[in-house]
C-alpha positions as CSV (number, residue, x, y, z in Angstrom):
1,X,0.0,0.0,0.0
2,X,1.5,3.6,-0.9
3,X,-0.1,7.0,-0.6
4,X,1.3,8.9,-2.9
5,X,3.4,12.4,-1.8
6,X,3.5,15.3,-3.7
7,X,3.9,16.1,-7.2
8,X,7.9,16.6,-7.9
9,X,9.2,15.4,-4.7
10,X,12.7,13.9,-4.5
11,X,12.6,12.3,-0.7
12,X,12.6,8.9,-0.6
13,X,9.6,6.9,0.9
14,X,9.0,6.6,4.3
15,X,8.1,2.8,4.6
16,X,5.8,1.4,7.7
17,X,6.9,-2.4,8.1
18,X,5.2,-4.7,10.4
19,X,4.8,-8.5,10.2
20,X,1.5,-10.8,10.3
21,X,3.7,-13.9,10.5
22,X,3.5,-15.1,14.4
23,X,5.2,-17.9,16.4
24,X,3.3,-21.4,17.0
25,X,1.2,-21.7,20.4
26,X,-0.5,-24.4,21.8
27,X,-3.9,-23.9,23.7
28,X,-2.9,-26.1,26.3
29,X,0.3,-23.9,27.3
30,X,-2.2,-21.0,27.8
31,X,-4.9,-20.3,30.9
32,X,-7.4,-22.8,30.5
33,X,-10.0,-19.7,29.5
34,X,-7.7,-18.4,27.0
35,X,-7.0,-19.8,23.6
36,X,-4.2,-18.1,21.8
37,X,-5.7,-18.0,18.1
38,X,-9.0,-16.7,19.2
39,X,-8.7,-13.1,19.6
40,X,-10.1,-11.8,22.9
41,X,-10.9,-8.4,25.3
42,X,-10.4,-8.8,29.1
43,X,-10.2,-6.6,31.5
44,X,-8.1,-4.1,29.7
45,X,-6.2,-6.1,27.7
46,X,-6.4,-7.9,24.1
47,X,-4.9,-11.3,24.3
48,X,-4.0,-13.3,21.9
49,X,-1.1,-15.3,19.7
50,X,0.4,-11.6,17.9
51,X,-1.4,-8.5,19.8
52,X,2.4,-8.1,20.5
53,X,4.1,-9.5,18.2
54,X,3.4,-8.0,15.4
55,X,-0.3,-7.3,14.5
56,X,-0.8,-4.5,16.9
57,X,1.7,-2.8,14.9
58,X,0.3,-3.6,11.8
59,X,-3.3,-2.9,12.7
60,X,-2.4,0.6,13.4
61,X,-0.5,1.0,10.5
62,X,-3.5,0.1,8.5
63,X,-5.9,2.8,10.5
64,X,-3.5,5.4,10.3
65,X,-2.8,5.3,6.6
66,X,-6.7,5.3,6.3
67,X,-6.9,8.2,8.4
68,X,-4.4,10.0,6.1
69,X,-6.5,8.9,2.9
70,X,-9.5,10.4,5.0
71,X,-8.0,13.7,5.5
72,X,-6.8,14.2,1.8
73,X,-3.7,14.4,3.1
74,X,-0.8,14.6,0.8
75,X,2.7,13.6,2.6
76,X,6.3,15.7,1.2
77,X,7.3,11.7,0.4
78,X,5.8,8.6,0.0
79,X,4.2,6.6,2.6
80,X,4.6,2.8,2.1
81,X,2.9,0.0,4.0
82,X,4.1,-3.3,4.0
83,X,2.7,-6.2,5.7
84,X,5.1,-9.1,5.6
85,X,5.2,-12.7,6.3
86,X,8.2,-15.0,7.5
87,X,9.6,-12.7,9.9
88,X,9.3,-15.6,12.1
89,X,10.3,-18.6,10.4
90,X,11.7,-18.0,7.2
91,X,12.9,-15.8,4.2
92,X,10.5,-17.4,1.2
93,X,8.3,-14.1,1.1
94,X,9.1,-12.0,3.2
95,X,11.2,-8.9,3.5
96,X,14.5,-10.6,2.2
97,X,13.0,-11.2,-0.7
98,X,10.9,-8.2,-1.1
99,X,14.6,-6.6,-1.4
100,X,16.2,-9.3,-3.4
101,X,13.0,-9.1,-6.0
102,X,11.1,-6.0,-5.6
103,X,13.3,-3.4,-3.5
104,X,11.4,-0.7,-6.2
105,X,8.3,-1.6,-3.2
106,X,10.1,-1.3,-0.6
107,X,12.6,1.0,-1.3
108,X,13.3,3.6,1.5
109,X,15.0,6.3,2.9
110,X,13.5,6.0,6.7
111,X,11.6,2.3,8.2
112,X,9.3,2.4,10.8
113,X,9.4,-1.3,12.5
114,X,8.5,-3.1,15.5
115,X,11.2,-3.2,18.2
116,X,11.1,-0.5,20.4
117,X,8.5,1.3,22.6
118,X,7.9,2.6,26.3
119,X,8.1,1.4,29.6
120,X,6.1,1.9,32.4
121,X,6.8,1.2,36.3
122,X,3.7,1.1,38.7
123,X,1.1,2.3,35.8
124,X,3.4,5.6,35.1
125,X,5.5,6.0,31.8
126,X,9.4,5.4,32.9
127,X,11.3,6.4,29.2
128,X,10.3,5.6,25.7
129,X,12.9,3.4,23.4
130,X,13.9,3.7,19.7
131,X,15.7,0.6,18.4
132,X,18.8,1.7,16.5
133,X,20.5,-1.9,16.2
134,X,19.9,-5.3,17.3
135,X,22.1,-8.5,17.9
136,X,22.5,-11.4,15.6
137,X,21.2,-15.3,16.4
138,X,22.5,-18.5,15.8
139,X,21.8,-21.8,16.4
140,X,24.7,-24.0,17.3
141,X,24.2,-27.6,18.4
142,X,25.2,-29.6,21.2
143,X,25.8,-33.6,20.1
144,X,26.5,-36.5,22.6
145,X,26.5,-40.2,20.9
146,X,27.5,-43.2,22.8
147,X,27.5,-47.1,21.5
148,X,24.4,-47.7,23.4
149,X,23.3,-51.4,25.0
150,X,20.7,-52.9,27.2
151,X,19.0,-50.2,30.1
152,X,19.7,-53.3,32.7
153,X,23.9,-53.1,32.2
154,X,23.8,-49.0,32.7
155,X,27.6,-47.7,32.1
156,X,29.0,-44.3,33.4
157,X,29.4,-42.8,29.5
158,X,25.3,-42.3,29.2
159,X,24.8,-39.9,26.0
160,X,22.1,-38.4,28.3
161,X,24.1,-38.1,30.9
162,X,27.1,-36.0,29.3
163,X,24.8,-33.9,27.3
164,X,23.3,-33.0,30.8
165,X,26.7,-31.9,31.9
166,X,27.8,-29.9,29.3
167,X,24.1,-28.1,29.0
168,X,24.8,-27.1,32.9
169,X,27.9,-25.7,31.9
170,X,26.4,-23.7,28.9
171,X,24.0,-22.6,31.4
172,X,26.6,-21.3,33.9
173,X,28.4,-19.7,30.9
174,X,28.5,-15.8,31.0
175,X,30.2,-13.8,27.8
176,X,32.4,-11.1,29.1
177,X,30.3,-7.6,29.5
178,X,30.6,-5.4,26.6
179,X,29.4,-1.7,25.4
180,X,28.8,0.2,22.3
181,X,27.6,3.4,21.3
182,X,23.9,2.8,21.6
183,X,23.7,0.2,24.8
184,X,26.2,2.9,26.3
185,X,23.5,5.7,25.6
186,X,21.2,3.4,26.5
187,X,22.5,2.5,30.6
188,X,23.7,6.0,30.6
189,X,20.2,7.3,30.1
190,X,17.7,4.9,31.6
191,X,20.1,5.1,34.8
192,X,18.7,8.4,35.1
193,X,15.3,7.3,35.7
194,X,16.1,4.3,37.6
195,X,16.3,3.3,41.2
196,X,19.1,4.7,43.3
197,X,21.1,1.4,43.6
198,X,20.8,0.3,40.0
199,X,21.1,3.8,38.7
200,X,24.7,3.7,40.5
201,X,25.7,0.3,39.5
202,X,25.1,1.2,35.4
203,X,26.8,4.1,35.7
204,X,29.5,2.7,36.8
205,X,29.4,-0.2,34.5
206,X,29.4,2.0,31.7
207,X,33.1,3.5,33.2
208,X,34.0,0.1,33.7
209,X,32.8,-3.2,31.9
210,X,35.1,-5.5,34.2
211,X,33.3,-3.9,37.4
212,X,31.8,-7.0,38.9
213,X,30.4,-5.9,41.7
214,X,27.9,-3.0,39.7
215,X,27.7,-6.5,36.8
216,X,26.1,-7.9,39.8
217,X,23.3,-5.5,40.5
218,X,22.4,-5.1,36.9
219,X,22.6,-8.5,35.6
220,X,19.6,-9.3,38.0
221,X,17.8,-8.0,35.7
222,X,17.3,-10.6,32.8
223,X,16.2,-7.8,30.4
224,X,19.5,-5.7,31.1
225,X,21.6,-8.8,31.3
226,X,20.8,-9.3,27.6
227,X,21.5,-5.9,26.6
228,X,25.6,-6.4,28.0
229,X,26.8,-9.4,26.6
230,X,26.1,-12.4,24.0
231,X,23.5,-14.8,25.6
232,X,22.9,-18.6,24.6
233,X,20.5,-20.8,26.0
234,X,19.5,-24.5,25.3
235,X,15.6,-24.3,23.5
236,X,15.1,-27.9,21.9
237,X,15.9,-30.8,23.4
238,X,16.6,-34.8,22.2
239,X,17.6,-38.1,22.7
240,X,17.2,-41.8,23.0
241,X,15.4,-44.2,20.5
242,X,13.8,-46.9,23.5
243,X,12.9,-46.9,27.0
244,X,14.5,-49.7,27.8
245,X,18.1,-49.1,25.8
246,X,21.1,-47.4,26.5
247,X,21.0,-43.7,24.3
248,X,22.9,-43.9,21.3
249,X,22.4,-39.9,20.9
250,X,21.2,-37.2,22.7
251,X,21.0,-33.5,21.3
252,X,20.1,-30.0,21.9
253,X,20.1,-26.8,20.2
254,X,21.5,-23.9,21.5
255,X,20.5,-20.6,20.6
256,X,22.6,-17.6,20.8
257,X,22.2,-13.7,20.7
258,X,25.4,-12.3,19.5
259,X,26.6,-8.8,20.4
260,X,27.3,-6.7,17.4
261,X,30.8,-7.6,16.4
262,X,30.7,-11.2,17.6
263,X,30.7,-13.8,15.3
264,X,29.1,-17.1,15.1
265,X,32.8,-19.2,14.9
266,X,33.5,-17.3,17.6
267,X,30.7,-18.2,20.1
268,X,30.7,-21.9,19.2
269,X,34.2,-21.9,20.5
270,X,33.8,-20.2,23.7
271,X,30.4,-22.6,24.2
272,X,33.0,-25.6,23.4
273,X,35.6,-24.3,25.8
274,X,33.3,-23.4,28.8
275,X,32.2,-27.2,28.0
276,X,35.6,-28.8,28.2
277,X,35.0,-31.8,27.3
278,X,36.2,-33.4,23.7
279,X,33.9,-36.2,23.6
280,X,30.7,-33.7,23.0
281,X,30.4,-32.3,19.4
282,X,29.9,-28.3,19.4
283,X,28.9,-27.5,15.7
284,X,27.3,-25.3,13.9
285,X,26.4,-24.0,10.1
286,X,27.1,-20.5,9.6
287,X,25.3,-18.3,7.5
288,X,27.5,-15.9,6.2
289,X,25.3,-12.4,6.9
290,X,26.7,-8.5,5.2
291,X,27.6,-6.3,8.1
292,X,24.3,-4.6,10.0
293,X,25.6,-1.5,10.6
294,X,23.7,0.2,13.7
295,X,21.3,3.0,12.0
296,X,22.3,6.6,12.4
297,X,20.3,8.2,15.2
298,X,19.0,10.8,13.0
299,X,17.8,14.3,13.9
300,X,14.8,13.9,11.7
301,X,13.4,11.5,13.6
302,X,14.6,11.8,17.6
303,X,13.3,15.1,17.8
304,X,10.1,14.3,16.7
305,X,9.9,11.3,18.9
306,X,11.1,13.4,21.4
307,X,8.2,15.6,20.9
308,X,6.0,13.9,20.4
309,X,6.8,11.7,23.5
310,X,6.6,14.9,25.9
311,X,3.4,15.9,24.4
312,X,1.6,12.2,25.0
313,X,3.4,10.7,28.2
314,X,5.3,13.6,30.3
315,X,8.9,14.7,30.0
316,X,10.3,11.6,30.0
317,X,13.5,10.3,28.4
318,X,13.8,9.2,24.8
319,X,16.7,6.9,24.7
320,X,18.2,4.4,22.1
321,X,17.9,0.9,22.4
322,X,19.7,-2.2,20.9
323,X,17.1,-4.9,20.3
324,X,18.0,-8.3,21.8
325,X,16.0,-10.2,19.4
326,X,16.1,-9.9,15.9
327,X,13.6,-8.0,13.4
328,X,13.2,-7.6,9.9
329,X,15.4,-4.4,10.4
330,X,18.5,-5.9,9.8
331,X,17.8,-6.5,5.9
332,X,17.6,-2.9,5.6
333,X,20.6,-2.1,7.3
334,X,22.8,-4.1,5.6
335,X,21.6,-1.9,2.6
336,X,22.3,1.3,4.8
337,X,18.5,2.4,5.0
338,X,17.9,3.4,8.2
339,X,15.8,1.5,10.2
340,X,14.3,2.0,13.7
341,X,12.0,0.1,16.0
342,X,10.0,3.6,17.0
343,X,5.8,2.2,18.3
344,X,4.7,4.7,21.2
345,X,3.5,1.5,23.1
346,X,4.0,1.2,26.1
347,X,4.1,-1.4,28.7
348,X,5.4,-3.0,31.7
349,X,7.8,-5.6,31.2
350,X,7.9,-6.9,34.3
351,X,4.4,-8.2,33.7
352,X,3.7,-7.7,29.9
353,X,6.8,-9.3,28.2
354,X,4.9,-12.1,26.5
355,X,5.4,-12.3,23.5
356,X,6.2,-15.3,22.3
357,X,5.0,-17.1,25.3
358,X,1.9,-17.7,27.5
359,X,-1.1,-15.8,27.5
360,X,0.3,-12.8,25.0
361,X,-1.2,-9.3,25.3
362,X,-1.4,-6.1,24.7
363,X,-2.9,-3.2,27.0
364,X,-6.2,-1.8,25.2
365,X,-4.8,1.7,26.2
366,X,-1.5,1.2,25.0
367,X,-2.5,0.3,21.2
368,X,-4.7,3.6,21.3
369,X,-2.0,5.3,22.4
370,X,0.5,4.0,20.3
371,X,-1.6,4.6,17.1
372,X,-2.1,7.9,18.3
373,X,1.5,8.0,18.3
374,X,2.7,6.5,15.1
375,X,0.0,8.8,13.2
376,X,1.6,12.2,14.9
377,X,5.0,10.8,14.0
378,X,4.0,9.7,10.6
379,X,3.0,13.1,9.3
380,X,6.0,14.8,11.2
381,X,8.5,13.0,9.1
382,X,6.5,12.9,5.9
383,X,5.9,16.6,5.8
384,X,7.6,19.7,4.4
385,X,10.6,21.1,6.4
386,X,9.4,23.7,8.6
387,X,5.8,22.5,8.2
């Protein structure tokens, strides 16, 4: 969907991406009055499999544009929609091949994508977050196999057994602490509007990686813990062929969250080493990915957000954000079009981080607000300088 700017204008589109695509849920992993495909309004909330992730975003990029049509309003640039799939699960049809076979519809000079957004402690907003760069997965695998036998002559090499071990030892595993431009601005900023003893501790972080006693405050906190260092954790999990046999294999997949700069070779060997043993296979196949540059934090758009923020929630901090998962961001910075995860929704994570997992939601309030949001910021960077 594009609306159309004016006559004779040389700015390059302003594109609104959001995905439709969503993760798999079963209803029996959700409350027992709650089924995640069936789209439903409780007490405040909308729940269901994507009102986080991504539809919410997409909804209200739908509305807005419609509102736009509505007013006759004519933008200093194109507005692009896009709606994609396989942002969870793939590349067949979704933005990486948009690019690959029609960039002309999706060509950009600014993206609007999911990723960032606001926080809120005890009801109140706390800072709003624009994602300017975002780490990079891999899945490396974890392989035990043993010559197996009879369950009732059990023998201290179990498959099962060592896989368990080296798992606990991936588990234990921290990557060293590490900063860059945005997660610097990012502690430096939200430790402003912190409590006392965790403002202190990321402050000094920030002066001093190796600091272990300030690591120690803020690694508590499982969202800031990602936001310092590479992360892996064991998600899948195999092994065995009978109940009554010795395992012959046993296997897990690991899933990592690089840092920008990291590499994939790189984390599979300190997994192996922090495993330290040579009779458990660390492996992995590498996808070799152009550099994703983080995206310039551009004046055309922070002081808007900035703006626009103190106009909706208070005078409350606008700071940058590394995403720790990944989006469909990163095909566009590997191009060099900036992209940013700007939303104006808001939420508390300590109690609204579900996406993904059980019982996903998204706070009635918040997707108001948010489209209210996205439509003031919309027309801010779409019209005329000085307009």
């Amino acid at each position: 969907m594009r609306l159309h700017g004016r006559a004779g204008t040389t700015r390059k589109p302003l594109l609104l991406l959001a995905h439709i695509d969503v993760v798999e849920a079963l209803k029996a992993d959700w409350s027992d009055n709650l089924d995640p495909f069936v789209f439903t309004e409780r007490d405040g909330y909308y729940y269901g499999r994507g009102t986080a992730d991504d539809k919410a975003m997409a909804a209200i990029f739908i509305a807005n544009i419609i509102r736009l049509k509505q007013e006759a309003y004519v933008p200093d640039r194109d507005i692009i929609v896009a709606l994609t799939a396989d942002e969870e699960g793939g590349t067949a049809n979704g933005v990486d091949w948009l690019l690959k076979n029609h960039r002309a519809l999706v060509d950009a000079g600014l993206v609007f994508n999911e990723g960032g957004g606001g926080t809120t402690r005890e009801g109140k907003p706390l800072f709003n977050a624009v994602q300017a760069t975002e780490k990079v997965f891999a899945n490396i695998t974890v392989r035990t196999t043993n010559k197996g036998g009879h369950s009732s002559v059990p023998r201290p090499d179990n498959a099962i057994t060592q896989l368990s071990d080296a798992l606990a030892k991936v588990g234990r595993y921290n990557f060293p602490i590490q900063f860059n431009d945005v997660t610097r601005g990012f502690f430096t900023e939200t430790a402003k509007v912190e409590m006392p003893a965790m403002s202190k501790a990321m402050l000094a972080l920030v002066a001093n990686p190796k600091d272990s006693a300030a690591a120690a405050i803020v690694t508590k906190d499982a969202r800031y813990n990602s936001m310092l260092r590479t992360t892996c954790v064991a998600t899948l999990l195999k092994g065995g062929h009978a109940e009554n046999a010795l395992p012959q294999l046993a296997e897990a997949n690991v899933n990592c969250r690089m840092f920008p700069g990291d590499t994939a070779e790189g984390t599979r060997a300190a997994l192996a080493a922090a495993i330290g043993d040579p009779g458990v296979e660390v492996s992995a196949s590498f996808e070799k990915r152009p550099p994703e540059p983080p995206s310039p934090l551009l004046p055309e758009l922070f002081e808007p957000v900035t703006r626009i923020t103190h106009e909706m929630f208070g005078n409350i901090p606008v700071i940058p954000l590394m995403g720790t998962g990944a989006t469909d961001s990163r095909y566009f910075r590997q191009i060099n079009i900036p992209a940013f995860g700007v939303s104006g929704l808001f939420s508390d994570p300590t109690v609204d981080a579900r996406a993904h997992g059980r019982d996903e939601r998204m706070r009635v309030q918040s997707l108001f607000e948010g489209q209210e949001f996205l439509y003031r910021l919309t027309k801010a960077v779409s019209q005329k300088a000085g307009s």
